[in-house]
N, C-alpha and C positions, 0 to 999 in steps of 0.2 A: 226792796223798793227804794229806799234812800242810798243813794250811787256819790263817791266822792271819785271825780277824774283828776291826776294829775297832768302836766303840761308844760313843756320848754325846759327840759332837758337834751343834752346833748354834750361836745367834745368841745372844750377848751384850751388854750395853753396857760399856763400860770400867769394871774397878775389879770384876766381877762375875765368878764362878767357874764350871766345870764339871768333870767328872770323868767322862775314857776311858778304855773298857776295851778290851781285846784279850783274846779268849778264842783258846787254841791245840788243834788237834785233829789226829788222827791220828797219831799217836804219844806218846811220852814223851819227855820233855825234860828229862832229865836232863843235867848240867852246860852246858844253854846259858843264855848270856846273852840277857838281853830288851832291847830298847830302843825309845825312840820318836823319828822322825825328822819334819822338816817341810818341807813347801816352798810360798813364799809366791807370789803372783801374778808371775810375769818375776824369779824368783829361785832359786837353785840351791839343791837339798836341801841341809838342814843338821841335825846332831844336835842333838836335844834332852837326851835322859837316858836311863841306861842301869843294869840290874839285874843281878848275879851271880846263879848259881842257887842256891848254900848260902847262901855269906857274905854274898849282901844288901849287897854292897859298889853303892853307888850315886856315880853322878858326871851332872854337869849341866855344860850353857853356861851362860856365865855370864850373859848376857842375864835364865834364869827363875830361879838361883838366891835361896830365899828366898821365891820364889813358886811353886814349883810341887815335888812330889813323886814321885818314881816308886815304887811298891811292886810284890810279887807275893805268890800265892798258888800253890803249886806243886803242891799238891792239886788244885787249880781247875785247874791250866795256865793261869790267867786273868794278866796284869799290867796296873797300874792308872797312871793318871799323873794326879793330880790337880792343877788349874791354877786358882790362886789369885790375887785384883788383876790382871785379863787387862786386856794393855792392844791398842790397834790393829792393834801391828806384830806382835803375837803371830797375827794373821791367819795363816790355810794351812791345808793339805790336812795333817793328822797320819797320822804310818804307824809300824804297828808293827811291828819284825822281829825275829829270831833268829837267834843263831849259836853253834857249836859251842866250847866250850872256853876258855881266855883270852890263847892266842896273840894276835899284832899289835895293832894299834888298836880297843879297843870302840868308839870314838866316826869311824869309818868305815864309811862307806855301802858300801865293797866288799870289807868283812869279812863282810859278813851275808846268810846265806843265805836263809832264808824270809821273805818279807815281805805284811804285810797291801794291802789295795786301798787304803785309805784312809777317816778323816774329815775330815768339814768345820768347819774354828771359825772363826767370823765374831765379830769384838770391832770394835762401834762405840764411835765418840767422843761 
């Protein structure tokens, strides 16, 4: 019942921008955290960035810190991660997921309960 879509994915050239959304449905999501996850061709998922649901406390790898944003809109249920100066290696499948509360690791893949299918971002050289 609870569906996470991602959204605005696609082919870029290095140094050029895009901006995903994840829209959440089937419930309300109150006190979960949002976050966005990646995994690159013959490479193990890994966290990207992640949202509180009040405090908008936000944390990144440090890889896109500086270029890249995560927000939300919790009206919307929607959360956004905008990716800025994208370069190669930033290539992968982006996924968006949720978890309840702020227990253990936010930035763990096997904290988080619902997770989107995925998109695509291709960043050429």
């Amino acid at each position: 019942q609870v569906q996470l879509v991602e959204s605005g994915g696609g082919l870029v050239q290095a140094g050029g921008s895009l901006r995903l959304s994840c829209a959440a449905s089937g419930r309300t999501f109150s006190n979960y955290a949002m976050g966005w996850f990646r995994q690159a061709p013959g490479k193990e998922q890994e966290f990207v960035a992640v949202i509180t649901w009040s405090s908008r406390s936000t944390y990144y790898t440090d890889p896109v810190k500086g270029r890249f944003t995560i927000s939300r809109d919790n009206a919307k249920n929607t959360v956004y991660l905008q990716m800025n100066s994208l370069k190669p290696e930033d290539t992968a499948i982006y996924y968006c997921a949720a978890r309840y509360g702020l227990g253990g690791l936010l930035t763990s893949v096997s904290e988080y309960r619902y997770w989107g299918q995925g998109t695509q971002v291709t960043v050429s050289s």
